[in-house]
N, C-alpha and C positions, 0 to 999 in steps of 0.2 A: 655610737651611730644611732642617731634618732631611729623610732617607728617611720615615718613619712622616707626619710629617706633610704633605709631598706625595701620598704615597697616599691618605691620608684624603682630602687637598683633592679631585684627583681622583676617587675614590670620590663625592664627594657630587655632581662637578659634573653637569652635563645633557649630558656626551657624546654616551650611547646615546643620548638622545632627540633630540638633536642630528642624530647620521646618520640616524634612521630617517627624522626631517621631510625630513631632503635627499633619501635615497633617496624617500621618497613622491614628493614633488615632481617628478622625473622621471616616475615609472611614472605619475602623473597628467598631467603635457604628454603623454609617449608616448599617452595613449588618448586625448588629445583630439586630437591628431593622427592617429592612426585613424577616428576620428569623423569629422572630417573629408572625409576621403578616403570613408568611407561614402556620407555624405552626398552627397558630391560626385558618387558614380554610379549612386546614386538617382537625382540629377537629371539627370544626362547620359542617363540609361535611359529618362525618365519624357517618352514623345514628346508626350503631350498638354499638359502646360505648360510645358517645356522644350524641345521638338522643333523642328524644321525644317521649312516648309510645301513638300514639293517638284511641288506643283501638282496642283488636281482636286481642294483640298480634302484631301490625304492628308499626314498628318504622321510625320514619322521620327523616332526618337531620335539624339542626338549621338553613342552611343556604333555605334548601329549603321550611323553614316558612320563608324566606326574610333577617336571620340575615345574616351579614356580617362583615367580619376582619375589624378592623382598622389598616390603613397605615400610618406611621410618615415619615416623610423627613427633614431633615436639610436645611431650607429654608438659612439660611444664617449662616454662623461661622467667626469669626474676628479673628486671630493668634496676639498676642502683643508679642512681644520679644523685653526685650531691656536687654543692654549693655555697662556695662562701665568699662571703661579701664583706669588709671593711674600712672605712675610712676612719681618717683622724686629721685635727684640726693643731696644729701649734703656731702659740703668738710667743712671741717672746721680744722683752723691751729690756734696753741697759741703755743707763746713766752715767755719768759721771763726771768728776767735775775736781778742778785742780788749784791753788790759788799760790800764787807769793806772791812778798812783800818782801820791797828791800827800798833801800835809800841813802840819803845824807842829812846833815843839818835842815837844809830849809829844801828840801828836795824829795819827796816820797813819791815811788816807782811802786803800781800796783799792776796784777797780770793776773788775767784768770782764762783758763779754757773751759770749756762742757762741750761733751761729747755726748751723740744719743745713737743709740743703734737701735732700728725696728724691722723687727721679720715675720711673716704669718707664713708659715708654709701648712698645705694641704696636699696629702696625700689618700689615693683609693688604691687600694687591691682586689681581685678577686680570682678565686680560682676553682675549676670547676673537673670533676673528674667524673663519668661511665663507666660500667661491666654491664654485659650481660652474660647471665648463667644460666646454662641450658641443659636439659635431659632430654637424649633422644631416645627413644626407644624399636625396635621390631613391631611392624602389628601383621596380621595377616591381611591375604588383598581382602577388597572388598568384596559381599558377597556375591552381587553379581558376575562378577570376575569370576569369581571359586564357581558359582552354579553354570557361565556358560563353559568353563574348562571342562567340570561335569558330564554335563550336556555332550562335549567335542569326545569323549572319552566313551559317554554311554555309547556313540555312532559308531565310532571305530572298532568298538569289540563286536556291536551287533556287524558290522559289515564284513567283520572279520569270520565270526559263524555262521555266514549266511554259503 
């Protein structure tokens, strides 16, 4: 397969749009795993459907007995895309060619055939396969998160010895 004509084949194929779907893909898990973990200390915050009855009728939230969201991050993702491309070109010619000869005294019979057969065929393949591999890992929440839970924690104990 010529240089020109792999470039073109490339040129036409769905590369870019290829990475971009895989790159989306991630940055889409990534936020629903954010989501998540939002979610998740909504409800651990939210004492009156989520809470703890610690007697008297008085409910706590989970996070201000100390629980806290788990946060995931996509510490590393590898895109593989490969590609391949091939044509080929076949011509193919046959000949051929038959003759007799027969007769009598003053009489000669001659006969001949030729036959020709011609074919070009062309053929393209290509075939294209993706993974992505991914490591996710724990992190903690962010620090804001961690300082206003802090913050929600230093109140309660002070209002608690007051």
């Amino acid at each position: 397969m010529s240089n020109s004509k792999v470039m073109a084949s490339l040129e036409k194929s769905p590369l870019p749009g290829l990475l971009t779907q895989l790159g989306t893909a991630i940055a889409s898990a990534q936020r629903a795993l954010d989501d998540n973990s939002i979610q998740m200390a909504m409800q651990l915050g939210d004492a009156e459907e989520h809470g703890v009855d610690i007697g008297d009728g008085e409910r706590v939230s989970l996070i201000s007995l100390g629980f806290a969201p788990v946060f995931y991050h996509f510490n590393e993702a590898t895109i593989d895309i490969r590609v391949s491309l091939s044509t080929s070109t076949t011509t193919e010619t046959k000949f051929g060619t038959s003759a007799t000869v027969g007769g009598a005294v003053y009489f000669v019979m001659f006969a001949a055939t030729v036959s020709a057969e011609f074919s070009n065929k062309y053929s393209f393949s290509s075939e294209a396969s993706s993974s992505i591999t991914a490591r996710i890992s724990s992190i903690p929440p962010p620090n804001a998160f961690q300082n206003w839970i802090a913050s929600r924690q230093q109140a309660a104990q002070s209002t608690e010895t007051e």
